[in-house]
C-alpha positions as CSV (number, residue, x, y, z in Angstrom):
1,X,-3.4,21.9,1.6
2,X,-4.0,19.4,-1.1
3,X,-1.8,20.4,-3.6
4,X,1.9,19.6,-4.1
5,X,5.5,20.8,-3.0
6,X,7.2,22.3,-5.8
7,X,10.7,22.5,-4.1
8,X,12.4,21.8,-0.4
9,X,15.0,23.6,0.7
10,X,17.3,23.0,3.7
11,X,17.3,26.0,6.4
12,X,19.6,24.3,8.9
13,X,20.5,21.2,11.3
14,X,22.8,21.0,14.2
15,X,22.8,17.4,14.0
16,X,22.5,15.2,10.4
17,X,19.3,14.0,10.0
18,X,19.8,10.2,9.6
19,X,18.1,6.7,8.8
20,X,19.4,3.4,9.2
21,X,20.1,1.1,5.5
22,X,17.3,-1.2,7.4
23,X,15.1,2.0,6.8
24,X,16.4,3.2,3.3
25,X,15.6,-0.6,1.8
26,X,11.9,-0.1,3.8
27,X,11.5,3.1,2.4
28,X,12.5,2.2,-1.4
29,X,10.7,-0.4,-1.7
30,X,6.9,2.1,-1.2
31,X,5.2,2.3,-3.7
32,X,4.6,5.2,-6.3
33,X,1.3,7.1,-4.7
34,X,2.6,6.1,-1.4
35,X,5.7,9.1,-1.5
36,X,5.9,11.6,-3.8
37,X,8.1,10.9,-6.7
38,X,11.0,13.3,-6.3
39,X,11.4,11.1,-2.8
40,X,13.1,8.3,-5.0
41,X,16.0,10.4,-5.3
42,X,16.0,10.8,-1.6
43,X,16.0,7.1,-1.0
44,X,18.6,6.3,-4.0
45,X,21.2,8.8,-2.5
46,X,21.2,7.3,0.8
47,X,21.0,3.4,-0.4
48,X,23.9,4.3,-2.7
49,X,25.9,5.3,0.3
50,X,24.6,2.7,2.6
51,X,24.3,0.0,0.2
52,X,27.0,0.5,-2.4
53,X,29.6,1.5,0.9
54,X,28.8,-1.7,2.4
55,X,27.5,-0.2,5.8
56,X,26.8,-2.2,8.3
57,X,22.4,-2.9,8.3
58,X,22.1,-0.6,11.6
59,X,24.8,2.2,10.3
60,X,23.2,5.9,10.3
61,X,23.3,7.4,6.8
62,X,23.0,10.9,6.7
63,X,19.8,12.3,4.5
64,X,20.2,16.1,5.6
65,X,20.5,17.1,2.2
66,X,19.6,15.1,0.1
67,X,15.8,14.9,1.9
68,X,13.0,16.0,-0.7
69,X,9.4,15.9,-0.2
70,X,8.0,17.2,-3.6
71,X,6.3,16.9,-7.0
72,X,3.5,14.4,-7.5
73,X,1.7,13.4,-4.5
74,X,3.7,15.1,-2.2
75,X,0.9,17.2,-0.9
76,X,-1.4,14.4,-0.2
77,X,1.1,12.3,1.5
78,X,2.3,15.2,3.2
79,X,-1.1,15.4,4.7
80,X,-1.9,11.5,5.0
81,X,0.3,10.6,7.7
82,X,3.5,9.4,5.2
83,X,5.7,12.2,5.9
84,X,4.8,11.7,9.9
85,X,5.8,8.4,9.5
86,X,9.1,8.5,7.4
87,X,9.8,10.8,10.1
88,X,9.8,8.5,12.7
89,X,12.7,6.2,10.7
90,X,14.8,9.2,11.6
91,X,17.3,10.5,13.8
92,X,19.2,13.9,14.0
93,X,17.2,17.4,13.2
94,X,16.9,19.5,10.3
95,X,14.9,22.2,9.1
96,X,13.2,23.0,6.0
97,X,11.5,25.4,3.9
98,X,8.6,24.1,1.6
99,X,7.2,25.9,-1.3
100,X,3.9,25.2,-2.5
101,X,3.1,24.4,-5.9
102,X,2.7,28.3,-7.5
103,X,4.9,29.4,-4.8
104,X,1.5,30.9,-2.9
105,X,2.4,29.2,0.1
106,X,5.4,28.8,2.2
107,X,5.5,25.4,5.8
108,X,8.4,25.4,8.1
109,X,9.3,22.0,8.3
110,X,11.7,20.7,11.3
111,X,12.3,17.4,11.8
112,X,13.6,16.0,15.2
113,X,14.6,12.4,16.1
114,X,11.6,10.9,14.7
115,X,9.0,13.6,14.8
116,X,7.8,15.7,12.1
117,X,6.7,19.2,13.5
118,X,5.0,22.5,11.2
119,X,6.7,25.7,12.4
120,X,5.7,29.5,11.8
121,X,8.0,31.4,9.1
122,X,9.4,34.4,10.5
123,X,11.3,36.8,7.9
124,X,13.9,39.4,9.2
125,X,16.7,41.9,7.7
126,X,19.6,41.7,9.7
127,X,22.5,44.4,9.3
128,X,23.0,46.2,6.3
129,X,26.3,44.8,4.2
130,X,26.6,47.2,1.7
131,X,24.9,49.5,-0.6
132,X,23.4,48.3,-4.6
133,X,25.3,50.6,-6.9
């Protein structure tokens, strides 16, 4: 694909995805073109807690939620090898749902201590809850 994310959205994690403050300075300090620009605010949140909270250099900060991957150049570093290796600054799991721009196309995204793996969407109705009046 070699357009761009519109949005990421968190599925789940059973354990918080997390980067060090030695990796959040590392990471804030790429240049626009080399992460898409909505990462910034990915990087800001966790300095602000690692930084700000005076955590120790090594401390895990936890990025679960407040991971994006979209808007400009998120497609071509998606596919250049950035998003591989952000990945590998990481600890934990989570999984993610990325929409395309235009909303055409739908990745799984999971990532697990340090690797960055695609995953087949699966959609399923579970039980019925009630009926629309």
């Amino acid at each position: 694909m070699s357009y761009n994310i519109d949005s990421v959205t968190l599925i789940t994690s059973e354990r918080p995805l997390t980067m060090t403050r030695e990796a959040v300075e590392k990471w804030r300090s790429r240049q626009d073109g080399d992460v898409p620009e909505t990462f910034e605010s990915t990087m800001a949140a966790a300095w602000a807690i690692a930084v700000l909270r005076d955590r120790p250099i090594d401390e895990a900060v936890d990025i679960t939620k407040t991971f994006t991957w979209a808007g400009e150049w998120s497609g071509p570093t998606y596919n250049d090898g950035a998003l591989a290796e952000f990945a590998a600054d990481t600890t934990g799991d989570a999984s993610y749902l990325l929409t395309w721009a235009g909303g055409d196309s739908l990745t799984g995204l999971r990532i697990v201590d340090g690797k960055a793996y695609e995953h087949e969407l699966v959609s399923v109705l579970g039980e019925r809850t009630g009926e629309v009046n």
